[in-house]
MINUPA-592063 format. One line per field, with one value per residue: x, y, z of N, C-alpha, C, O in turn; chain; residue in one letter. Coordinates in Angstrom, 3 decimals, decimal comma, padded with zeros to 6 digits, m for minus. Example, Ala and Ser with C-alpha at 12.3 -4.5 7.8 and 13.67 -1.06 7.14 Angstrom:
<recs>
nc1	c(013,190/012,850);
nc2	c(m005,690/m002,250);
nc3	c(007,800/007,080);
cac1	c(012,300/013,670);
cac2	c(m004,500/m001,060);
cac3	c(007,800/007,140);
cc1	c(013,200/012,900);
cc2	c(m003,300/000,030);
cc3	c(007,800/007,870);
oc1	c(014,236/013,409);
oc2	c(m003,319/001,138);
oc3	c(008,465/008,039);
chain	c(A/A);
resn	c(A/S);
</recs>
This chain:
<recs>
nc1	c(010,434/008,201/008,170/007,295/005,329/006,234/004,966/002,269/001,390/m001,422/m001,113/m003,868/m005,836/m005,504/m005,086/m003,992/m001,232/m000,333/001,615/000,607/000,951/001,179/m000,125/m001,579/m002,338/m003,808/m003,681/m004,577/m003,684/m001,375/000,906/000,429/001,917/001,169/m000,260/m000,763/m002,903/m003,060/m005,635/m004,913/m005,367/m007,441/m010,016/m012,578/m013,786/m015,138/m013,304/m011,168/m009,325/m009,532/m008,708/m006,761/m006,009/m004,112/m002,255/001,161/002,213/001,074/000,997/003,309/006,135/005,156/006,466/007,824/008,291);
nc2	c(m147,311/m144,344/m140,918/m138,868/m136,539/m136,940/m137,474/m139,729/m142,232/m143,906/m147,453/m149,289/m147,184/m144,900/m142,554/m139,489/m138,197/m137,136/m138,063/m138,875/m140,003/m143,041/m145,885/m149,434/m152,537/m155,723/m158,096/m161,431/m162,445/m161,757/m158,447/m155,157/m152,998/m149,345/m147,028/m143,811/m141,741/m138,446/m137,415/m135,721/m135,620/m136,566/m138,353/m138,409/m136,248/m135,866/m137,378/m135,860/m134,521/m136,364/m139,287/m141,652/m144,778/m147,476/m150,112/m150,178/m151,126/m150,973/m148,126/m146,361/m143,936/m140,765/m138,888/m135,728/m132,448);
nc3	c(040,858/040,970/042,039/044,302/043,011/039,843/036,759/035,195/032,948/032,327/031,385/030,542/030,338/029,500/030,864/032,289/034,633/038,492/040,567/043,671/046,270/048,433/048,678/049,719/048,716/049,203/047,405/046,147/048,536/048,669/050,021/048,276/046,599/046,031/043,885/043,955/042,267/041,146/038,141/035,507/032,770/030,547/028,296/029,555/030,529/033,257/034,649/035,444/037,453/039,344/042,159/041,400/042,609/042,360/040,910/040,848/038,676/036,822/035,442/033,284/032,961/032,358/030,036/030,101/027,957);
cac1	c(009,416/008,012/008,490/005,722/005,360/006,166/004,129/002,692/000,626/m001,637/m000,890/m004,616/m007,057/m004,595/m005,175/m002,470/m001,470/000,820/001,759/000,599/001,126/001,373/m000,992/m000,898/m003,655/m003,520/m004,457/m004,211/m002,883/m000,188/000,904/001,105/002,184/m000,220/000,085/m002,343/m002,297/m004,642/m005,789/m004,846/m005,406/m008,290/m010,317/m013,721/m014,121/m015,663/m012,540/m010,086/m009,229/m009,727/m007,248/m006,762/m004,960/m003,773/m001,040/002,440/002,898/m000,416/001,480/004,678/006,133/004,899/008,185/007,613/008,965);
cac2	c(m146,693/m143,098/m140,247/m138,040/m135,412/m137,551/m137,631/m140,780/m142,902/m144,931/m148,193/m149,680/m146,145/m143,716/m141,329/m138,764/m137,543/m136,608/m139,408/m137,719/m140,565/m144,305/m147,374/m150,972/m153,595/m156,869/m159,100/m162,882/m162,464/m160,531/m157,300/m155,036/m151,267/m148,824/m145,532/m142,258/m140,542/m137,121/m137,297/m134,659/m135,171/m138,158/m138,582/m137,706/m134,564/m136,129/m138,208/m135,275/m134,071/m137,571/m139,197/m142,712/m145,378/m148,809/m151,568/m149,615/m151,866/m150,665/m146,849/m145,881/m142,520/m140,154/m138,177/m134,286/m132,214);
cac3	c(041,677/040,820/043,320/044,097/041,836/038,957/036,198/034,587/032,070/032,857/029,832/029,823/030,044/028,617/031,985/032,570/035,838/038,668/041,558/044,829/047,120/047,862/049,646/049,386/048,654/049,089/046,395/046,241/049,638/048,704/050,161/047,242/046,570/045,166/043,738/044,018/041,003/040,644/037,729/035,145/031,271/030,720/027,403/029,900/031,664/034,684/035,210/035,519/038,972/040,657/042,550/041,221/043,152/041,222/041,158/040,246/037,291/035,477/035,072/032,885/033,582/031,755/029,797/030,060/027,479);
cc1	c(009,323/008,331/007,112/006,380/005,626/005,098/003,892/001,625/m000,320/m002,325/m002,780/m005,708/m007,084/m004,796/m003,931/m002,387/m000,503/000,329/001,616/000,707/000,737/000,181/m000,787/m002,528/m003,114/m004,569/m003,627/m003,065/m001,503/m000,133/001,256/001,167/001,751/000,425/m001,028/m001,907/m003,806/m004,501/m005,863/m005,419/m006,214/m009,444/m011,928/m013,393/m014,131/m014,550/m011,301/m010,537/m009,607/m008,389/m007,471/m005,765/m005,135/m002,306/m000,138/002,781/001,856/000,064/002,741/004,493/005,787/006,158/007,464/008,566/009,253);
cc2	c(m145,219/m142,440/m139,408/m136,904/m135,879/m137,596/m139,077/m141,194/m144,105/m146,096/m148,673/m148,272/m145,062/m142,498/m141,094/m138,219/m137,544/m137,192/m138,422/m138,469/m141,903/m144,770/m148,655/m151,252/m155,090/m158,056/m160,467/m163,510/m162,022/m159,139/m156,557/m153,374/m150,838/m147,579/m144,921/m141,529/m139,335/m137,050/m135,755/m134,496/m136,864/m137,411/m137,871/m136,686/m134,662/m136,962/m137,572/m134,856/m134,954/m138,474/m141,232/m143,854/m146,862/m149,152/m150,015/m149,926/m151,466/m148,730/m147,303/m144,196/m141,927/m138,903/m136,593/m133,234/m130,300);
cc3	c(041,291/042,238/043,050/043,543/040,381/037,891/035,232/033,688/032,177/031,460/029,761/029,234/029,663/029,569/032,422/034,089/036,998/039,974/042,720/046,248/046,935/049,105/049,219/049,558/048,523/048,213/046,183/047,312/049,941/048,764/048,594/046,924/045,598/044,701/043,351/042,962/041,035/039,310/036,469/033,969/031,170/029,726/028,313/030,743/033,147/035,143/035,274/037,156/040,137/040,956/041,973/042,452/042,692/041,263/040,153/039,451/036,298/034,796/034,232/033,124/032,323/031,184/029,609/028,888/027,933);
oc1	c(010,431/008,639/006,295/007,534/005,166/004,030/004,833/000,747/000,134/m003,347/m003,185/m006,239/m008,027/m004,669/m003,048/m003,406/000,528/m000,787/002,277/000,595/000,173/m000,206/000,100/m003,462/m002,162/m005,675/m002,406/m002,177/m000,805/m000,781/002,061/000,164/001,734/001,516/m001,971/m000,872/m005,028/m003,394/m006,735/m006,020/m005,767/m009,855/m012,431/m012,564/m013,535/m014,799/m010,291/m011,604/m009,880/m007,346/m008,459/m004,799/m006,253/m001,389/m000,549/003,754/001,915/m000,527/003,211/003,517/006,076/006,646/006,490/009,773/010,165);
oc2	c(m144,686/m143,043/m139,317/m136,477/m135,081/m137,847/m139,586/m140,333/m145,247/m145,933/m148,324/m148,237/m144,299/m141,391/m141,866/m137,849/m138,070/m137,042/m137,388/m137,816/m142,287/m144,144/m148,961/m150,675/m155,468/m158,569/m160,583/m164,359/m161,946/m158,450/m157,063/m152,696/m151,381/m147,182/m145,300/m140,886/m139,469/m136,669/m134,893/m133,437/m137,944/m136,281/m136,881/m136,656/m134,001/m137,403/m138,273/m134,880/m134,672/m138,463/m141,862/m143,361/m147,376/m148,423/m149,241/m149,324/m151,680/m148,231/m148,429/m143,475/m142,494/m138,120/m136,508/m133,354/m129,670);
oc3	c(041,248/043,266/042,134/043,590/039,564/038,447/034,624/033,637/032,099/030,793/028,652/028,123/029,457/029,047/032,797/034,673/036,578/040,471/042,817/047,286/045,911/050,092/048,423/050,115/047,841/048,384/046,079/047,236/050,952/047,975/047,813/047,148/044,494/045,110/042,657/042,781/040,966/038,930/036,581/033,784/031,557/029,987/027,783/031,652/033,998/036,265/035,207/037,768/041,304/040,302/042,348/043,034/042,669/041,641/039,288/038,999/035,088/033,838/034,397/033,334/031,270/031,999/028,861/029,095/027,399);
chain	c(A/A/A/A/A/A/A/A/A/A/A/A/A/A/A/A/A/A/A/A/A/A/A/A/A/A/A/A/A/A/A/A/A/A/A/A/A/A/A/A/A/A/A/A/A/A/A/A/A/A/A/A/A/A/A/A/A/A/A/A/A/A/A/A/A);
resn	c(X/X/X/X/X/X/X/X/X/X/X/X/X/X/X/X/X/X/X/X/X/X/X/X/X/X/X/X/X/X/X/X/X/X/X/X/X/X/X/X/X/X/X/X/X/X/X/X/X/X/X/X/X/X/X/X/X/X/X/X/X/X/X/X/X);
</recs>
């Protein structure tokens, strides 16, 4: 599980960005835990500074150097 403030990757749309809180959705009737990412570093312009929220398994963390 990330922690907030975390930074991470998101594997299919290559959007970068920093975990700012959690929700749940339920899909195929399963409860299921979400994560809010604000959007930081993303290939369009118009898709920086939005807050994403998506299944916890669709991110890896993003390694900071």
């Amino acid at each position: 599980m990330f922690n907030i403030g975390d930074y991470v990757l998101n594997q299919k749309t290559g959007h970068m960005g920093k975990v700012i809180g959690y929700g749940h959705q339920v899909i195929n009737d399963v409860y299921t835990t979400t994560i809010k990412v604000l959007v930081t570093h993303a290939e369009s312009s118009a898709k920086r500074g939005f807050v994403a929220e998506d299944l916890f398994s669709a991110w890896n963390e993003w390694p900071r150097a």
